[in-house]
N, C-alpha and C positions, 0 to 999 in steps of 0.2 A: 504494500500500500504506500502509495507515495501524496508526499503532504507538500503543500505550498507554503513556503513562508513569506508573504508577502507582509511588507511593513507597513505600519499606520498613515495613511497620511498626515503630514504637518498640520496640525490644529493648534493656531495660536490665538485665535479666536476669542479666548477670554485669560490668556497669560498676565496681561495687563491684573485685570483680579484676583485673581489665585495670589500674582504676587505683593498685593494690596495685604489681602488677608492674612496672608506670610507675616508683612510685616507687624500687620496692628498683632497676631499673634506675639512675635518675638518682643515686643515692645511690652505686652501685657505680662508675660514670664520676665522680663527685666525687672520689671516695679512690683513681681511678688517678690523675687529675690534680693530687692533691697528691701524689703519688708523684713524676709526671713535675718537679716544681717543682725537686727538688734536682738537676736535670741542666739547669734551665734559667736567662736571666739576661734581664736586660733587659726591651725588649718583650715578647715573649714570656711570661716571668712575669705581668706586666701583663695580659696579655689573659685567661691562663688562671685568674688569680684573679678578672677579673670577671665570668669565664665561668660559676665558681662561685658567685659570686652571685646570678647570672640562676638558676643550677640551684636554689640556697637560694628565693628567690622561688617557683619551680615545684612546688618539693616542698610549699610551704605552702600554694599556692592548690590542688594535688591533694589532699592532707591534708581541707582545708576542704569538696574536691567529694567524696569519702570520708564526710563527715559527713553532706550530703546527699544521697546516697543512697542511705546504709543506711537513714536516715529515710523517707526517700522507697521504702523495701524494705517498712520496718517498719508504715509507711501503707497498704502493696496500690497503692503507684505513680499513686498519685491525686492 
């Protein structure tokens, strides 16, 4: 029996949102975790601040994939 793998076409159709949603996610986990900071000490603290930094980083490279592709919307995806 023989199978086609044929791949999805490109739907970026609502990437724009998805990576909206991405963000306001990431952003809502950053201000629980400076929440949890005053119950925590030590390591712990440590980790979870530069946990948030990783998240600071991600939100601006999503930010950045945002701009391209509303561009890339405003183009007709070409």
């Amino acid at each position: 029996m023989a199978y086609e793998n044929k791949p999805k076409p490109d739907d970026r159709s609502d990437n724009v949102e998805k990576l909206n949603t991405m963000v306001e996610n990431t952003i809502e986990n950053m201000n629980d975790a400076e929440e949890t900071l005053q119950f925590t000490d030590g390591e712990e603290r440590a980790r979870i601040a530069a946990k948030n930094e990783r998240r600071k980083e991600s939100i601006a490279a999503m930010k950045s994939e945002i701009q391209d592709e509303t561009q890339a919307r405003q183009n007709g995806y070409q």
